[in-house]
Biopython code that builds the backbone (N, CA, C, O; Angstrom):
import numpy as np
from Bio.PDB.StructureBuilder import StructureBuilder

atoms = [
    (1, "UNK", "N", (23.405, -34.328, -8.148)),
    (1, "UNK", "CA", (22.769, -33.187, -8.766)),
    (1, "UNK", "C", (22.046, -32.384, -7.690)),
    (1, "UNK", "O", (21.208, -32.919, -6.964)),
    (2, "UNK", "N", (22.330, -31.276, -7.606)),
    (2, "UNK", "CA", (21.875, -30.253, -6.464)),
    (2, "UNK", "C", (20.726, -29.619, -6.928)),
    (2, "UNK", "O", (20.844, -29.106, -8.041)),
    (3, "UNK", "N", (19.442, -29.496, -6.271)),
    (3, "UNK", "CA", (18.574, -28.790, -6.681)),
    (3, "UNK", "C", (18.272, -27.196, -5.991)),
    (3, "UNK", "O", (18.248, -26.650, -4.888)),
    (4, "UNK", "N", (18.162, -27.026, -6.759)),
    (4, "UNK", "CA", (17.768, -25.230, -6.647)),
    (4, "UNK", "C", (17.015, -24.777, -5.399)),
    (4, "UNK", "O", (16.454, -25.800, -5.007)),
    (5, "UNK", "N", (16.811, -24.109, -4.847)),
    (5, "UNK", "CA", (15.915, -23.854, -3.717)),
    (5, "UNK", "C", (15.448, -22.693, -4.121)),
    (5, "UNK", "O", (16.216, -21.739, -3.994)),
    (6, "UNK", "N", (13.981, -22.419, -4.757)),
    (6, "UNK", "CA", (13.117, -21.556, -5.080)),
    (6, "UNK", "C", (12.650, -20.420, -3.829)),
    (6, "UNK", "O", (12.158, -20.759, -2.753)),
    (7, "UNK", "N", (12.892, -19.206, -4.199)),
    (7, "UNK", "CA", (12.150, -18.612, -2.816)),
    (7, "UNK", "C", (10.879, -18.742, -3.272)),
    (7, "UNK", "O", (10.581, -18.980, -4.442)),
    (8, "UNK", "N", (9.904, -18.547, -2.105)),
    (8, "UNK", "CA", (8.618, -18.400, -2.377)),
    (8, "UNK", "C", (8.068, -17.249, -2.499)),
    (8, "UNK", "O", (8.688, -16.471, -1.774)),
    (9, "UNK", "N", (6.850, -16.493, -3.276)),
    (9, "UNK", "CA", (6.847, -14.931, -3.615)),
    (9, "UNK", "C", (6.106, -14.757, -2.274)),
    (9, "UNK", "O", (5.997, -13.602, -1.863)),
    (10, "UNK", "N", (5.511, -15.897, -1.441)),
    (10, "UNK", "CA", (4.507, -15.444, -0.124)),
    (10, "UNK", "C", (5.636, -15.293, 0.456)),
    (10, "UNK", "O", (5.504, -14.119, 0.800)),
    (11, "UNK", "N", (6.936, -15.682, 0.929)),
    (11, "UNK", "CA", (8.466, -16.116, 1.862)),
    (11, "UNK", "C", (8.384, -14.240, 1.652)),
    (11, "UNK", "O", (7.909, -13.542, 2.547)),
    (12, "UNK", "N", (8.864, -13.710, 0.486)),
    (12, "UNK", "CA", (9.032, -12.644, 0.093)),
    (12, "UNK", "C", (7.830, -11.869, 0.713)),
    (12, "UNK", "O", (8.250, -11.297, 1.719)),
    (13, "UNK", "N", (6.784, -11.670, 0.560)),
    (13, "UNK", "CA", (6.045, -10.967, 0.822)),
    (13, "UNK", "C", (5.709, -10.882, 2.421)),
    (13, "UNK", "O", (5.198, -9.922, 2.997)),
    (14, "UNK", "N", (6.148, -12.196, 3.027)),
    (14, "UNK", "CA", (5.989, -12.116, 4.593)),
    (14, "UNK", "C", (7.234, -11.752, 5.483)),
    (14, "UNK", "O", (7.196, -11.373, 6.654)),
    (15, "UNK", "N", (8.315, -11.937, 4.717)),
    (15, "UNK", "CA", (9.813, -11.293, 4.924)),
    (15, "UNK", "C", (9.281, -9.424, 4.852)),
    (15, "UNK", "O", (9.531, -8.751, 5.852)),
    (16, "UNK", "N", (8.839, -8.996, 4.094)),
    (16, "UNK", "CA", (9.229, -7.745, 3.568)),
    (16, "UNK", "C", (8.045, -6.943, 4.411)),
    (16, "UNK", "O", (8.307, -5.774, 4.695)),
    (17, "UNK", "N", (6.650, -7.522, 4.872)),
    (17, "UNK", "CA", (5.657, -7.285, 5.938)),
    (17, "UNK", "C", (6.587, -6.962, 6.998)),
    (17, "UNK", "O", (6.769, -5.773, 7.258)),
    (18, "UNK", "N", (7.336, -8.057, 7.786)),
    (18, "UNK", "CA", (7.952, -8.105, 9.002)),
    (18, "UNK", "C", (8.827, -6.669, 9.070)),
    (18, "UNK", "O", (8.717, -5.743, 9.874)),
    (19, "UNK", "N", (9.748, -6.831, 7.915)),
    (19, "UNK", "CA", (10.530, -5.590, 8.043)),
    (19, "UNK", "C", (10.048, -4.438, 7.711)),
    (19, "UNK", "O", (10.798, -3.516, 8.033)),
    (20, "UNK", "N", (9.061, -4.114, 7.176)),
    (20, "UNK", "CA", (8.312, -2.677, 7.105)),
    (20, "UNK", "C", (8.204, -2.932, 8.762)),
    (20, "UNK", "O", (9.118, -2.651, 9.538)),
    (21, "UNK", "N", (7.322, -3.334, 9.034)),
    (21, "UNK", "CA", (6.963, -3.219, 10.516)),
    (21, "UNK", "C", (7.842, -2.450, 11.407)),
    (21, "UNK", "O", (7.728, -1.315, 11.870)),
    (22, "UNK", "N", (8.822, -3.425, 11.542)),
    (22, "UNK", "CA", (10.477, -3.127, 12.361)),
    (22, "UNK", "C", (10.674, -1.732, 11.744)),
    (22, "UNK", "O", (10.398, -0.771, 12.461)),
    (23, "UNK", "N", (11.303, -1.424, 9.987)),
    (23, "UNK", "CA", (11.501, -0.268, 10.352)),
    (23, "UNK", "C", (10.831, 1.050, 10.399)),
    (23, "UNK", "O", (11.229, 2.214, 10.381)),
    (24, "UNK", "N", (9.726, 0.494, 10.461)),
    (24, "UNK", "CA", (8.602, 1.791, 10.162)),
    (24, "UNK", "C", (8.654, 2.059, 11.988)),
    (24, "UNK", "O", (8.012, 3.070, 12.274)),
    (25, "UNK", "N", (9.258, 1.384, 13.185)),
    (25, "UNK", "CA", (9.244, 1.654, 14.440)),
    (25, "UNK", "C", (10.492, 2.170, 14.986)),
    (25, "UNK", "O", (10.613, 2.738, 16.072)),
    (26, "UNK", "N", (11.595, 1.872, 13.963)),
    (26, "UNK", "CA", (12.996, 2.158, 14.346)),
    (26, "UNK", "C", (13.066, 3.423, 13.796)),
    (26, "UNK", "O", (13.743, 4.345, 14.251)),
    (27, "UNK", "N", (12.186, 3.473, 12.567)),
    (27, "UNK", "CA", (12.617, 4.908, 12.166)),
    (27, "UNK", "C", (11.853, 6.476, 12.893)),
    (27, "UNK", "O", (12.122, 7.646, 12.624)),
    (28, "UNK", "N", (10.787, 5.880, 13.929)),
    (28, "UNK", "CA", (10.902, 6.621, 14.935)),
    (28, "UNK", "C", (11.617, 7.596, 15.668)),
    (28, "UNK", "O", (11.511, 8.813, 15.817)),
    (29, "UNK", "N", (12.549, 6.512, 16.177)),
    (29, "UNK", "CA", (13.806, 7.221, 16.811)),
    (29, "UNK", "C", (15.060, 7.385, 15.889)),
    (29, "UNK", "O", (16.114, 7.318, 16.522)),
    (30, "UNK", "N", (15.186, 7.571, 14.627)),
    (30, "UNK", "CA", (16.251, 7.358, 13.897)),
    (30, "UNK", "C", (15.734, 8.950, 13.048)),
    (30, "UNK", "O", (16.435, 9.943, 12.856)),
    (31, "UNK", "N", (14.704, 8.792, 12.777)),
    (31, "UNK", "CA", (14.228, 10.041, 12.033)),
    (31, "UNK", "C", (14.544, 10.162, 10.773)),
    (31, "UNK", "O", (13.887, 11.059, 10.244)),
    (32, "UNK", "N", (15.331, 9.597, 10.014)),
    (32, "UNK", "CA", (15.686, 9.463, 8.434)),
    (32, "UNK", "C", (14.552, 10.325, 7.174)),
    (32, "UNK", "O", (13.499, 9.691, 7.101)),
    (33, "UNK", "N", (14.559, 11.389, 6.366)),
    (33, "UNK", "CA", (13.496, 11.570, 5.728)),
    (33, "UNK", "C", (13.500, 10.431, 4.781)),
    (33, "UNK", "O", (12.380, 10.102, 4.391)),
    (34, "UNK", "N", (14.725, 9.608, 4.222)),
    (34, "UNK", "CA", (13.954, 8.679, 3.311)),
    (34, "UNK", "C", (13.797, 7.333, 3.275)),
    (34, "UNK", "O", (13.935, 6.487, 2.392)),
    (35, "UNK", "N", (13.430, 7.306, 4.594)),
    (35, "UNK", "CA", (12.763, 5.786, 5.410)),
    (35, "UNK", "C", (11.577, 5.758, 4.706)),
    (35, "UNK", "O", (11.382, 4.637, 4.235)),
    (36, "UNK", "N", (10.546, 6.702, 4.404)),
    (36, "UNK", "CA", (9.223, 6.393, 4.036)),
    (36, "UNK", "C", (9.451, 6.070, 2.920)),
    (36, "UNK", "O", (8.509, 5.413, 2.478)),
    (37, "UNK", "N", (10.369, 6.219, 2.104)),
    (37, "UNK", "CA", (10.188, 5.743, 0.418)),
    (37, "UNK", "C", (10.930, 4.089, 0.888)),
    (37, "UNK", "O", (10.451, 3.268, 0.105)),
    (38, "UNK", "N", (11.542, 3.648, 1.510)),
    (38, "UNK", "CA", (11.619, 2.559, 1.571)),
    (38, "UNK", "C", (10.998, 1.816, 2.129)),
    (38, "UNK", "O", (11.271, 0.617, 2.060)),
    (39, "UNK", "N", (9.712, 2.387, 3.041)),
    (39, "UNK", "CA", (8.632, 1.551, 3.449)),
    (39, "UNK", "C", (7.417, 1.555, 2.212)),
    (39, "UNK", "O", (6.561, 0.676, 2.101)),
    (40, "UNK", "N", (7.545, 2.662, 1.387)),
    (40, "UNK", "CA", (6.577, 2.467, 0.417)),
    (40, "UNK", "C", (6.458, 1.293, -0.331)),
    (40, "UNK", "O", (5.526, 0.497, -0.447)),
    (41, "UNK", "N", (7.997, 1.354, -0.997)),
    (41, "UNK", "CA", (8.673, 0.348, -1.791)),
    (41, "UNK", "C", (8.325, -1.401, -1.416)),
    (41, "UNK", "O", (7.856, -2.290, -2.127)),
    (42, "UNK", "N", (8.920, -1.398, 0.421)),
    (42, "UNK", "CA", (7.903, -2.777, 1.063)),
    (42, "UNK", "C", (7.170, -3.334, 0.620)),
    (42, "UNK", "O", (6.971, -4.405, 0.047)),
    (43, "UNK", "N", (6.338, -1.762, 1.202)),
    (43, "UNK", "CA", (4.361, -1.932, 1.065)),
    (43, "UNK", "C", (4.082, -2.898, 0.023)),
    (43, "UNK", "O", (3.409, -3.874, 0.357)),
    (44, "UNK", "N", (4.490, -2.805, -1.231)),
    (44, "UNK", "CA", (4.267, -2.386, -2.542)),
    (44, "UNK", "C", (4.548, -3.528, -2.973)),
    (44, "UNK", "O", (3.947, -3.894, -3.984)),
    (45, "UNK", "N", (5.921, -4.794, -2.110)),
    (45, "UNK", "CA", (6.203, -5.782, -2.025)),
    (45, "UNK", "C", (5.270, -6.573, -1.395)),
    (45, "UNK", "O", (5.111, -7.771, -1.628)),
    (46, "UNK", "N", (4.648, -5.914, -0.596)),
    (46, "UNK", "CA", (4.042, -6.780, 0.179)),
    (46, "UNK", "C", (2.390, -7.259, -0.591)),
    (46, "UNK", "O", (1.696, -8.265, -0.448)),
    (47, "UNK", "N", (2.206, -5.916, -1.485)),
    (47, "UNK", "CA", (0.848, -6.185, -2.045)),
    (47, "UNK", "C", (0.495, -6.650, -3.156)),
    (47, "UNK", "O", (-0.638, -6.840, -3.599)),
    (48, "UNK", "N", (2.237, -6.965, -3.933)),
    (48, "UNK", "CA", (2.094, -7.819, -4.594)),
    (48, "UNK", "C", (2.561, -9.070, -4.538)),
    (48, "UNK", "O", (2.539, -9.717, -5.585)),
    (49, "UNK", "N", (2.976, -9.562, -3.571)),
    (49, "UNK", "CA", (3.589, -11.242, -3.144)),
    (49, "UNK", "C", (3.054, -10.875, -1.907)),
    (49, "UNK", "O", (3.913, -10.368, -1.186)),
    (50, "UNK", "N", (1.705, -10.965, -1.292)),
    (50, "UNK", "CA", (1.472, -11.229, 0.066)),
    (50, "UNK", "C", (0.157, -11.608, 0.327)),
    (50, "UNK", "O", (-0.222, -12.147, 1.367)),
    (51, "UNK", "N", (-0.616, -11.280, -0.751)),
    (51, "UNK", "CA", (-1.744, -11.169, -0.717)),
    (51, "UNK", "C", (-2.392, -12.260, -1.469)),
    (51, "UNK", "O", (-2.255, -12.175, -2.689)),
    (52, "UNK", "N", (-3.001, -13.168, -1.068)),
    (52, "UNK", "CA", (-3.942, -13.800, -2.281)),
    (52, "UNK", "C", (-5.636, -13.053, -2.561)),
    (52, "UNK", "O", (-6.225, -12.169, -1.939)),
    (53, "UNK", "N", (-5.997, -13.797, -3.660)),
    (53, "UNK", "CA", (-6.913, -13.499, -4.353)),
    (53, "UNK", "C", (-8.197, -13.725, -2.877)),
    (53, "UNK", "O", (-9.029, -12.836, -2.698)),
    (54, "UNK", "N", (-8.179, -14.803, -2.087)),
    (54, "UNK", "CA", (-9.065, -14.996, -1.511)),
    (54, "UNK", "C", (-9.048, -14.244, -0.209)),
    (54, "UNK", "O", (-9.950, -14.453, 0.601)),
    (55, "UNK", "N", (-8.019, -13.321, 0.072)),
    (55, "UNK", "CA", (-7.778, -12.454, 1.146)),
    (55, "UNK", "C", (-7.827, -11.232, 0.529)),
    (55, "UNK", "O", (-7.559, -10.289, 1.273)),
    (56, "UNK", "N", (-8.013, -11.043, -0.287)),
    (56, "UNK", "CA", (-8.421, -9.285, -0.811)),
    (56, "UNK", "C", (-9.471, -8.888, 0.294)),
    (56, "UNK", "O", (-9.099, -8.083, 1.148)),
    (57, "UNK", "N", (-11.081, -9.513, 0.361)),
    (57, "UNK", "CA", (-11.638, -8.595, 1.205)),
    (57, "UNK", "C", (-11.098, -8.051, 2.702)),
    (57, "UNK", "O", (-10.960, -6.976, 3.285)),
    (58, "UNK", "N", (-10.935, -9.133, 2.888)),
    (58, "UNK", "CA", (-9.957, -8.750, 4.643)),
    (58, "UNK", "C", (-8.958, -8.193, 4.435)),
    (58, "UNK", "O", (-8.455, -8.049, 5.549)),
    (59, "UNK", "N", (-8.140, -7.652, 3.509)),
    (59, "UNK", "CA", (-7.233, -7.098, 3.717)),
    (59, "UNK", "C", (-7.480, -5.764, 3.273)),
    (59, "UNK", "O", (-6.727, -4.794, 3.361)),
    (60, "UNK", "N", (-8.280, -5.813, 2.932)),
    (60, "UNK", "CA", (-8.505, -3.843, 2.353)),
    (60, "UNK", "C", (-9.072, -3.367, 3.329)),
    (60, "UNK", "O", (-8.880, -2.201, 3.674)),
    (61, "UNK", "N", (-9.928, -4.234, 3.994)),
    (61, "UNK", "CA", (-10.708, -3.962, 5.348)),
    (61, "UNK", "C", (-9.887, -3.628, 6.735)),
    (61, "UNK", "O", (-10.048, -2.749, 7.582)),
    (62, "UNK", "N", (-8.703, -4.968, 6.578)),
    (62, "UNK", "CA", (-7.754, -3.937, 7.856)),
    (62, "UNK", "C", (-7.113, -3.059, 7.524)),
    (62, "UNK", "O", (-6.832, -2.161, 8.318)),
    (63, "UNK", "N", (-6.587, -3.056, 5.939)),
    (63, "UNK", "CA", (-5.751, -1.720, 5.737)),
    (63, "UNK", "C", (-6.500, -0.442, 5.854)),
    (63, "UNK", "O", (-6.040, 0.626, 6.257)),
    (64, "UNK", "N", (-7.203, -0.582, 5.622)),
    (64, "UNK", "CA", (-8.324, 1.152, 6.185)),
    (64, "UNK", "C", (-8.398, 1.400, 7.211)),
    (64, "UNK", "O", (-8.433, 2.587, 7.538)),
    (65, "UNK", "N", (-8.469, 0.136, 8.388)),
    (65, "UNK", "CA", (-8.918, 0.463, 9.608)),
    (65, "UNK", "C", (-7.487, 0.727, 10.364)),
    (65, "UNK", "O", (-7.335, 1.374, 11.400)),
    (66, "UNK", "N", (-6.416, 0.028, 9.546)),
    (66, "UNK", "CA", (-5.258, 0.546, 10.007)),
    (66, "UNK", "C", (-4.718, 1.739, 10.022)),
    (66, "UNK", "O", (-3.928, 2.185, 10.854)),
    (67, "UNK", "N", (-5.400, 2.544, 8.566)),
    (67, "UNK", "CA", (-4.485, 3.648, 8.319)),
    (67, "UNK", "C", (-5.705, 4.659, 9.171)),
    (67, "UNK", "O", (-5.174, 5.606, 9.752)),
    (68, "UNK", "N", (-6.768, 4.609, 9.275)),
    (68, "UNK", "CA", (-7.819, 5.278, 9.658)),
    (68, "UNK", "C", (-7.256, 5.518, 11.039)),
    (68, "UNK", "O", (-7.014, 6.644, 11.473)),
    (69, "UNK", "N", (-6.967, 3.847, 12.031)),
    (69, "UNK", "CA", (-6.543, 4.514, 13.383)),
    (69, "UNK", "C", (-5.274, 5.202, 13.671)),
    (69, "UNK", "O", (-5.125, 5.714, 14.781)),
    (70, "UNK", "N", (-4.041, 5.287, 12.496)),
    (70, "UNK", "CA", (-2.988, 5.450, 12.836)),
    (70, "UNK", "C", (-2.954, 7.237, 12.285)),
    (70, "UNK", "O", (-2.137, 8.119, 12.547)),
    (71, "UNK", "N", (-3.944, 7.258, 11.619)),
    (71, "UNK", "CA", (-4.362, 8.604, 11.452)),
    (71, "UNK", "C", (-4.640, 9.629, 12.580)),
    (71, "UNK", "O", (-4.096, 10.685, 12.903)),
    (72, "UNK", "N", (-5.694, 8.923, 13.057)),
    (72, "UNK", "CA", (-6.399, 9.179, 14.250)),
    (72, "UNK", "C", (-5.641, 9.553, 14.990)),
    (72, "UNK", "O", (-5.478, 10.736, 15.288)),
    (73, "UNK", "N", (-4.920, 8.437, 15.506)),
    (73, "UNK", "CA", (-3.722, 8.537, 16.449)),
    (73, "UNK", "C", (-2.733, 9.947, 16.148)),
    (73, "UNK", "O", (-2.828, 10.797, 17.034)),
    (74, "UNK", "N", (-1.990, 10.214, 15.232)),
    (74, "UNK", "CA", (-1.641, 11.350, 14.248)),
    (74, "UNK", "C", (-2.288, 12.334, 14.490)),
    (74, "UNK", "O", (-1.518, 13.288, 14.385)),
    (75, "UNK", "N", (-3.730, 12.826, 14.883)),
    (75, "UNK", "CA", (-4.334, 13.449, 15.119)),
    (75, "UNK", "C", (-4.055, 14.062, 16.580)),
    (75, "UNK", "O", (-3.803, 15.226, 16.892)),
    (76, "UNK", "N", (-4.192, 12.811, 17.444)),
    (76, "UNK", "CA", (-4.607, 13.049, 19.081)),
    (76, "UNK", "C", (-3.091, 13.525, 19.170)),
    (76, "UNK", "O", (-3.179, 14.527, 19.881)),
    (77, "UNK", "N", (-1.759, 13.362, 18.845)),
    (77, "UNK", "CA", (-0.324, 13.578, 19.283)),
    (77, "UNK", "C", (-0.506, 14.985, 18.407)),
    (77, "UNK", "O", (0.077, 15.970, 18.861)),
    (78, "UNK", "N", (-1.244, 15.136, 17.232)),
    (78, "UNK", "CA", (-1.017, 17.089, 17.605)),
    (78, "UNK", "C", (-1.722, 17.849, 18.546)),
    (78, "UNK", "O", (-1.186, 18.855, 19.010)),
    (79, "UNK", "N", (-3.156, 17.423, 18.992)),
    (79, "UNK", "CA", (-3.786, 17.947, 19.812)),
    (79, "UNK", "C", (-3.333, 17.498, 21.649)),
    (79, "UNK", "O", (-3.617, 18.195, 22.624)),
    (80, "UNK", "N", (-2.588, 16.174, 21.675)),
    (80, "UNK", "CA", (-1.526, 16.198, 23.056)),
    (80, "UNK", "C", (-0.361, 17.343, 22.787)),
    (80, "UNK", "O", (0.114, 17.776, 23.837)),
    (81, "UNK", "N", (0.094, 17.817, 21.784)),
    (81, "UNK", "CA", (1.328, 18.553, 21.638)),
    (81, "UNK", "C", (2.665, 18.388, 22.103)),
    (81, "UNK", "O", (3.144, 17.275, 21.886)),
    (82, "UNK", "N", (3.508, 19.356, 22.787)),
    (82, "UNK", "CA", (4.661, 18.763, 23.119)),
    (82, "UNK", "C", (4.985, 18.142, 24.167)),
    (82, "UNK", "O", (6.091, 18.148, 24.709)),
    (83, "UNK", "N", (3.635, 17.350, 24.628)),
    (83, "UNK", "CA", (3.836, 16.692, 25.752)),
    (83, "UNK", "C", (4.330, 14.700, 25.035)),
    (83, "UNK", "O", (4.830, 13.684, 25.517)),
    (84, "UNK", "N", (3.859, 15.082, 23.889)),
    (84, "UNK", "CA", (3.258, 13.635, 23.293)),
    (84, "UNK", "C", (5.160, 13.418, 22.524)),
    (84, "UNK", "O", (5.632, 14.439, 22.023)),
    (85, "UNK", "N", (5.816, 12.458, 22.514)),
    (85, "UNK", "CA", (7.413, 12.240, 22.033)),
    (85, "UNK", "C", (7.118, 12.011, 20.421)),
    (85, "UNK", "O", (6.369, 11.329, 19.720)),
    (86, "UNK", "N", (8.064, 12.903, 20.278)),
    (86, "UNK", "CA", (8.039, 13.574, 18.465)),
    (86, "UNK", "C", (8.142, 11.984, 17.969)),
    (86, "UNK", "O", (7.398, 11.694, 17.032)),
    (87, "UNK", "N", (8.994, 10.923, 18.507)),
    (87, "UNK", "CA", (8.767, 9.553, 17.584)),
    (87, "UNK", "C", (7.740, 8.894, 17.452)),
    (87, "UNK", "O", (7.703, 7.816, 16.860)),
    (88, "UNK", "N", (6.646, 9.524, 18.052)),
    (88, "UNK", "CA", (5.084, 8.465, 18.248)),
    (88, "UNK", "C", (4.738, 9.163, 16.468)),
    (88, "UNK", "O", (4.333, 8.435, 15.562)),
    (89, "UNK", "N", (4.945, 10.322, 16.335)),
    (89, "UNK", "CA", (4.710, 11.129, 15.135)),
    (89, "UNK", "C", (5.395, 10.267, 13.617)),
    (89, "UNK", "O", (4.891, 9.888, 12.559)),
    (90, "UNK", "N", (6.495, 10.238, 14.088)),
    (90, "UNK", "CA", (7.459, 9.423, 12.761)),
    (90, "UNK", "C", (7.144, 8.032, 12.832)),
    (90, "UNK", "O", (7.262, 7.417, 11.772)),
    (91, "UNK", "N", (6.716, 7.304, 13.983)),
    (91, "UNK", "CA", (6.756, 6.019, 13.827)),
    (91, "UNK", "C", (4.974, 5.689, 13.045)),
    (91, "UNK", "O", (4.644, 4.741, 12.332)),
    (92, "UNK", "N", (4.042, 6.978, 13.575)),
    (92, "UNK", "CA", (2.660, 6.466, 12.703)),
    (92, "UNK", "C", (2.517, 6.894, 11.418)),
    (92, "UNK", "O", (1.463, 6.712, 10.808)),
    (93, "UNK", "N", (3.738, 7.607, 10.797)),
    (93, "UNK", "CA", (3.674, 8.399, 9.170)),
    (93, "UNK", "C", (4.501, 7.373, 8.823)),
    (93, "UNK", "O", (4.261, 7.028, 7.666)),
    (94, "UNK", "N", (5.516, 6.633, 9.414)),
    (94, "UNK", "CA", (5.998, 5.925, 8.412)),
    (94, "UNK", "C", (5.165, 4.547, 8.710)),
    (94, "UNK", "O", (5.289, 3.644, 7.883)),
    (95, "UNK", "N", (4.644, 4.418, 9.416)),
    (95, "UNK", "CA", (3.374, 3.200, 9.184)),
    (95, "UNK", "C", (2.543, 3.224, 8.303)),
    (95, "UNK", "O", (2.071, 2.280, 7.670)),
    (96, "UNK", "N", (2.280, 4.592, 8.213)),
    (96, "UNK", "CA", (0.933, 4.740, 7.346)),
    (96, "UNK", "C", (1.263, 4.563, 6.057)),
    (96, "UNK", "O", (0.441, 4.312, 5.176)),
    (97, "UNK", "N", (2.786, 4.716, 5.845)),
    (97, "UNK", "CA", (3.416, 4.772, 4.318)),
    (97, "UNK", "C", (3.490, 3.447, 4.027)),
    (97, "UNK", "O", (3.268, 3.178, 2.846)),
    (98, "UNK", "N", (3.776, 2.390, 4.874)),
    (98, "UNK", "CA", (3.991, 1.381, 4.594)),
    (98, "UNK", "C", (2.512, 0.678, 4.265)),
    (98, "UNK", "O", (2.458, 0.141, 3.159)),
    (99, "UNK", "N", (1.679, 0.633, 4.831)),
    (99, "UNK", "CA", (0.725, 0.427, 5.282)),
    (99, "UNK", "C", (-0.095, 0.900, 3.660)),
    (99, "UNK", "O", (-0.338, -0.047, 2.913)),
    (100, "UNK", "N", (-0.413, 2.044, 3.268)),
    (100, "UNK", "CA", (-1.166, 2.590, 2.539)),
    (100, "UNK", "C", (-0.573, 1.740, 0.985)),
    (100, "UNK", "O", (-1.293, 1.244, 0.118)),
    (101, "UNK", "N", (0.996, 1.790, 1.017)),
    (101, "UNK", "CA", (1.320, 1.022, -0.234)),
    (101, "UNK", "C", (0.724, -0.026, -0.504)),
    (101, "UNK", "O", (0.094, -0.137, -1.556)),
    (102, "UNK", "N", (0.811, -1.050, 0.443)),
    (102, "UNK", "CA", (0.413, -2.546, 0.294)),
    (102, "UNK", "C", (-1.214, -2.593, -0.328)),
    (102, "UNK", "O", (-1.703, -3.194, -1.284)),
    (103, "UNK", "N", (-1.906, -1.466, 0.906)),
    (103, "UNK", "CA", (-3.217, -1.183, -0.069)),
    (103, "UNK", "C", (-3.774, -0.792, -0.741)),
    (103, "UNK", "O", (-4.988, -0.953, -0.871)),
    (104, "UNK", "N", (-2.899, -0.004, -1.533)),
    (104, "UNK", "CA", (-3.035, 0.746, -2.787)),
    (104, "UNK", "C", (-2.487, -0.411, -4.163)),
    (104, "UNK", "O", (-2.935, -0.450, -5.309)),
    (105, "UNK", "N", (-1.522, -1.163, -3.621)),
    (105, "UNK", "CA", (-1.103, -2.091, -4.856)),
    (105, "UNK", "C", (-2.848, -3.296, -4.534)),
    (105, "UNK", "O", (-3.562, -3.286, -5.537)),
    (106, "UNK", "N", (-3.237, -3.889, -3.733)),
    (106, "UNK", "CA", (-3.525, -4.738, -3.673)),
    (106, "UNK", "C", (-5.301, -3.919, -4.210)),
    (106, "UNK", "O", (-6.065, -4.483, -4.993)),
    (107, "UNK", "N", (-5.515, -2.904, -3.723)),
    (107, "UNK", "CA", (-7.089, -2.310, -4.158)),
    (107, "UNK", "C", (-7.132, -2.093, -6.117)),
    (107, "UNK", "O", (-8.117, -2.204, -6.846)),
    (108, "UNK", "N", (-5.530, -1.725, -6.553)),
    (108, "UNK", "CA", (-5.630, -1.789, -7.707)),
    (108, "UNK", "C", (-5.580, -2.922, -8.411)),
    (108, "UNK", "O", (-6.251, -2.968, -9.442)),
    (109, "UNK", "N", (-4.610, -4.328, -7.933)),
    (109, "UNK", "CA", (-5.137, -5.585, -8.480)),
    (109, "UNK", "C", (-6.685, -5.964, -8.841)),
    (109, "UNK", "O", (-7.203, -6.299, -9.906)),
    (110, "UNK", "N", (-7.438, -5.700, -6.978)),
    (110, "UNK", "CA", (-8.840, -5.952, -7.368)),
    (110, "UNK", "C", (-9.345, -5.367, -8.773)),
    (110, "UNK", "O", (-9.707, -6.135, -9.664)),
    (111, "UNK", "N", (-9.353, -4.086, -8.921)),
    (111, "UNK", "CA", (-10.223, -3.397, -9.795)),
    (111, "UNK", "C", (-9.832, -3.969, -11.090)),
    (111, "UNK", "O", (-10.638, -4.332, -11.947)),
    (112, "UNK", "N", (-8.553, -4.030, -11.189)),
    (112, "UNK", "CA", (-7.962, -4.705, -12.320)),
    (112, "UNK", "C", (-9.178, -6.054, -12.822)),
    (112, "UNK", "O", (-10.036, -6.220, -13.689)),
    (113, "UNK", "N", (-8.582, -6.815, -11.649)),
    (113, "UNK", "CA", (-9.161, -7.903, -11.588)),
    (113, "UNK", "C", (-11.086, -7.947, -11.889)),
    (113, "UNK", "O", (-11.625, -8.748, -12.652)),
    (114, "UNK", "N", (-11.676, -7.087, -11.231)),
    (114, "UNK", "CA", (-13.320, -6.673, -11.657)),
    (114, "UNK", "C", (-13.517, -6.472, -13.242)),
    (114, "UNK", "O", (-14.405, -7.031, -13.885)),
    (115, "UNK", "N", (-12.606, -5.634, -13.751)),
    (115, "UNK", "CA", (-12.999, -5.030, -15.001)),
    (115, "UNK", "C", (-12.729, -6.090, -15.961)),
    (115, "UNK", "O", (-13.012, -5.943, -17.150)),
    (116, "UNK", "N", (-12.028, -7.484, -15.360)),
    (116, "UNK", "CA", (-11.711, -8.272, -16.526)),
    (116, "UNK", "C", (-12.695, -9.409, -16.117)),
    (116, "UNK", "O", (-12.622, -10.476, -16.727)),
    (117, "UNK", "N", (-13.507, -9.266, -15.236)),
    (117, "UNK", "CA", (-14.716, -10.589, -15.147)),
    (117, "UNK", "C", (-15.751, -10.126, -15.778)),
    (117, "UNK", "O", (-16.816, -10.632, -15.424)),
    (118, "UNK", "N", (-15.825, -9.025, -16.912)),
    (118, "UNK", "CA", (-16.813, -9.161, -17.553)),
    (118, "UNK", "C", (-17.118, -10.209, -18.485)),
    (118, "UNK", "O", (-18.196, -10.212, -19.079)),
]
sb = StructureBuilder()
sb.init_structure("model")
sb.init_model(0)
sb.init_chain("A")
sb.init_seg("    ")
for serial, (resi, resn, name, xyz) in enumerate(atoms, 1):
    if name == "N":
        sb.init_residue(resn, " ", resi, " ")
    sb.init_atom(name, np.array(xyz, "f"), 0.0, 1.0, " ", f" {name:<3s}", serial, name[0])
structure = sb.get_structure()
């Protein structure tokens, strides 16, 4: 009798981290407009199979500071201009897409989660 081999929803959620990563850097140089909806989609994987309950604070905490510096960064490559390579541009918007999903699914669990510990 053969038993089943269950994925795990963390397997999933740390699979689908890795590859946002990768292609949120490939799509840099690839330029695709609808790479960001498939890093959203990730994200979105990632913030709901990646995250536990006891890593919510740290993770909302780097996701801000992530999207805050990759912003930033976003910033300094318009004010470098066309000296700065147009993929530094695509590779920190589609970070930020990826990036912002995961913490947008996982900030709305919390609240979820607050309004029902009354």
């Amino acid at each position: 009798m053969a038993k089943k081999k269950l994925i795990k929803t963390s397997t999933v959620g740390k699979w689908a981290f890795i590859i946002g990563i990768v292609i949120a850097i490939l799509t840099g140089f690839l330029q695709l407009a609808w790479f960001p909806a498939v890093l959203f989609v990730l994200g979105v994987a990632v913030g709901f199979f990646n995250v536990s309950k006891s890593e919510v604070p740290l993770y909302l905490m780097a996701t801000a500071v992530l999207i805050l510096s990759a912003s930033s960064l976003l910033n300094l490559q318009n004010l470098i201009g066309a000296s700065a390579p147009i993929m530094l541009k695509y590779i920190l918007s589609n970070f930020n897409a990826f990036v912002a999903a995961s913490g947008l699914v996982v900030a709305i669990r919390t609240v979820i989660a607050l309004g029902q510990n009354d």
